[in-house]
N, C-alpha and C positions, 0 to 999 in steps of 0.2 A: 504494500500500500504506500501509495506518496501523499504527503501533507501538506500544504503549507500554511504556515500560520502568521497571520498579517494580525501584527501587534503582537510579538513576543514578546511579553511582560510578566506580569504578578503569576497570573493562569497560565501563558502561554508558556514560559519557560521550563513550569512542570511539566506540561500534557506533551512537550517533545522530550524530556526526560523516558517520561513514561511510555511512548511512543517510540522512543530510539533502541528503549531495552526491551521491547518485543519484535526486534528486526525492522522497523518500518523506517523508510527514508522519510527524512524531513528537513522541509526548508524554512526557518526563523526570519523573519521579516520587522526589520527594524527602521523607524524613520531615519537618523541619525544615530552616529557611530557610534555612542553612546547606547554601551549594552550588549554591540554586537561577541563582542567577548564572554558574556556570560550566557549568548547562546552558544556559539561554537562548545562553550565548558557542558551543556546538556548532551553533547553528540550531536549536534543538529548542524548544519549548514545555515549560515548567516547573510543573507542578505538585505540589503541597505534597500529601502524603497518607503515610498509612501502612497497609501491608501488614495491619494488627491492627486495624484500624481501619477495619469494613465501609464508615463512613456516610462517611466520609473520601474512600475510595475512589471516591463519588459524584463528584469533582471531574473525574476522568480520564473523557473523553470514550469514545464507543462508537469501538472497534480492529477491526482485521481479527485481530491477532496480539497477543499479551501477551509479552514476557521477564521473569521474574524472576532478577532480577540482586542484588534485598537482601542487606545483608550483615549480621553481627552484631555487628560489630565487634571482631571477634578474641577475643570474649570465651567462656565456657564451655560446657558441655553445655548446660545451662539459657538461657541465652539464646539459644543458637541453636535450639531447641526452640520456643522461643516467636516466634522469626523464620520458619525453612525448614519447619516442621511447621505450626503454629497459624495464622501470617500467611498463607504459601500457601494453607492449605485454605480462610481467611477471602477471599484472594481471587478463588479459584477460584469460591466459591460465589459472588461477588456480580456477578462478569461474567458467569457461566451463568446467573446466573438475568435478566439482561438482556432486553428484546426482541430487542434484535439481539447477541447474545456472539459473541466471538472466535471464528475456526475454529480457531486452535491457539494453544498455550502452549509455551515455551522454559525449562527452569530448568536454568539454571548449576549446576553440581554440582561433586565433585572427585576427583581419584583417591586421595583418602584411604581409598576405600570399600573399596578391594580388600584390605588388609589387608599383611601379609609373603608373598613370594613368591621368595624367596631368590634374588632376584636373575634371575628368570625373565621370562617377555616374559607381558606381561599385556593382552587384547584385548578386543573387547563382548561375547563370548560366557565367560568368565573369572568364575564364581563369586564373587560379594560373601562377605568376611571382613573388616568394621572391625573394630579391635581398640580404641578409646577413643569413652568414650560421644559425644563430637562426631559421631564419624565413621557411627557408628551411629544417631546423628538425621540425617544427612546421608542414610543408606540408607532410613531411611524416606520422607524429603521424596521420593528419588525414585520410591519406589512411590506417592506421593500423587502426583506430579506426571505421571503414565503412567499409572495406574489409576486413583484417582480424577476426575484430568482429564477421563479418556476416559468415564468412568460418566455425568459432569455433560455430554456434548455435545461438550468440546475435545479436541481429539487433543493430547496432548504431547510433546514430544521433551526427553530430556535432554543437555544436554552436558554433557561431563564434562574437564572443566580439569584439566590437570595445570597444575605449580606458574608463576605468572604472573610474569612478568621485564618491563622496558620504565623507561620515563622516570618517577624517582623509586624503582624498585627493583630498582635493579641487584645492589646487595648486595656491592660488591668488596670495602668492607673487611674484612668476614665472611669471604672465601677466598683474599684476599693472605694476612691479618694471622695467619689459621691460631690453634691449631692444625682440621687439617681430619678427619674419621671416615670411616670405609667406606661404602660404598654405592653408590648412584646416586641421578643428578637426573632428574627429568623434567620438561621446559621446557615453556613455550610464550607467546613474547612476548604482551604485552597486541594489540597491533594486529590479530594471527595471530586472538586470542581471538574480538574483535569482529567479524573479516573473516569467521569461519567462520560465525558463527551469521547474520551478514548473509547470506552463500552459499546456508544452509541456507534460510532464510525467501524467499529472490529466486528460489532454485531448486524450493519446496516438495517440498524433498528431504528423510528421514529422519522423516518424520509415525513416531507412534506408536514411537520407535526411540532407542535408545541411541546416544551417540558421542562415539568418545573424542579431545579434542581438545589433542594433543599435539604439539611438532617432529618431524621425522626421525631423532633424534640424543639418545636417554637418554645416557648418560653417566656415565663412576665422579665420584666426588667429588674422588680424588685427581688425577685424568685432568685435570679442569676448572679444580682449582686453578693447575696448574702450567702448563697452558699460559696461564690469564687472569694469571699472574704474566709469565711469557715477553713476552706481549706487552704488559705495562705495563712491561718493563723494571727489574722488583725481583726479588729471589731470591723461589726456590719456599719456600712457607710448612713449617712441622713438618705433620707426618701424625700420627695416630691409630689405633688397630684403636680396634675397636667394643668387644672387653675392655676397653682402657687407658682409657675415655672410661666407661663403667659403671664403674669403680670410683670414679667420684668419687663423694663422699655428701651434693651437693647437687641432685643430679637427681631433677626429679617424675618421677611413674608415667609420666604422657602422654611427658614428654621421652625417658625409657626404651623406650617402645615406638615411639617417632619412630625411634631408632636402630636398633631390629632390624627396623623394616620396609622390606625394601627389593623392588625389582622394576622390569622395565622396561617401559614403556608405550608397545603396536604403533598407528601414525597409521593404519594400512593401511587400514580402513575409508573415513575419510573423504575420505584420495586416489582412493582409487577413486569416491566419488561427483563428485570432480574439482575439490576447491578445492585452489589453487594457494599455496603457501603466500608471503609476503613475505620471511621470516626462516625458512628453514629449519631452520638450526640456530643454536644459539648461537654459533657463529662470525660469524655475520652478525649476529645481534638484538643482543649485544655491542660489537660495533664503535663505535658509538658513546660509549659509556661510556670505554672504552678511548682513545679518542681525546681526552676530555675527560680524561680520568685524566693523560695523558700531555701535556697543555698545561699542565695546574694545576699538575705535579710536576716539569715538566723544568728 
């Protein structure tokens, strides 16, 4: 199998990891040079290109399969617009119009899309509601990357990430140091991330199909804190309502609407196509953190 993964990054430099050590060639695609070194260290093949940048894309050799995995680096509406809309469709069209184009494409997405669901279990069949224009470029990318794909010749598949945890973001000081707000988390370690969409591609499972790629184990906020304090060994942090935390008068609109959306997100799908997960839940994908937490501070 040939891969290539346009935005080798967080996700991308595992899932060619993990891809390199079951025999499969892959190509890492990096905007700038910046990085290309820590793909070449996965086994992967490095190349320089950008997503927005058709002629660029000349560089990545003919794939069986595409991931887009770009990112925009955390920044606005606007530049993700110009990333997950623009760049996607710019590379959609220039592997389909290939002699030989991919049979399918893969685009990372997030469960930002579904919007507030008061704390309800939310699954691939569960009405898109973003509520901030990010999230709402985010729901277009996936109708490009499923319906345009599939117009251009590729069949797509989305997956849809809930929030990514693993080595470098673990985030404890955020929910020792408190204080913590209402809601819930929905997980899914980086490793899980990469292992699924590996699954999905070795299995040619979910062609044309949504999936939500999440732990077994949503979670309250305050739930999560107090046990990751429990077993670091420091008191449970202050708590929050979602009132007490609105009434500050430093919060943007986006942050304001980060807090009243909340909801829980069902794996049930993708168990049942029968990927097995590493880290089921954050009790395990944490462990490690926690152990280092507990060496550095004892």
């Amino acid at each position: 199998m040939r891969v290539a993964i346009l935005g080798c990054g967080y996700v991308g430099l595992e899932l060619a990891r993990q891809l390199v050590s079951d025999g499969h060639d892959v190509w890492g695609v990096r905007r700038s040079d910046a990085g290309l070194d820590a793909v070449s260290d996965t086994g992967a093949e490095a190349v320089r290109a950008d997503v927005t940048d058709a002629e660029s894309l000349a560089a990545v050799p003919d794939v069986d399969h595409l991931v887009f995995a770009a990112s925009s680096g955390g920044r606005g509406a606007d530049a993700a617009r110009t990333i997950y809309v623009d760049g996607l469709r710019t590379a959609i069209d220039h592997f389909a119009g290939r002699r030989s184009s991919p049979e399918r494409l893969v685009y990372t997405s997030s469960t930002g899309v579904y919007g507030n669901h008061d704390g309800a279990f939310v699954d691939e069949s569960t009405p898109l509601d973003p509520t901030t224009d990010k999230t709402r470029v985010l729901a277009e990318a996936e109708r490009i990357a499923r319906e345009y794909a599939g117009a251009q010749g590729i069949e797509g598949t989305v997956a849809r990430f809930a929030g990514l945890y693993g080595p470098d973001r673990y985030r404890l000081e955020r929910y020792l140091n408190g204080p913590v707000t209402e809601g819930y988390l929905n997980m899914v370690h980086r490793d899980d991330a990469a292992g699924a969409i590996k699954y999905l591609l070795e299995t040619d499972r979910a062609r044309d199909e949504t999936v939500l790629v999440v732990d077994d184990e949503p979670v309250s906020k305050h739930e999560f804190a107090d046990w990751l304090a429990d077993e670091c060994g420091v008191p449970r942090p202050e708590k929050r309502t979602n009132e007490e935390r609105l009434a500050a008068d430093d919060l943007s609109e986006v942050v304001r609407r980060r807090i009243l959306t909340s909801k829980r997100c069902s794996n049930e799908y993708l168990c049942t196509l029968g990927y097995e997960f590493s880290y089921p839940t954050y009790r395990a994908g944490y462990r490690a953190a926690i152990d280092a937490y507990r060496a550095t501070h004892s």
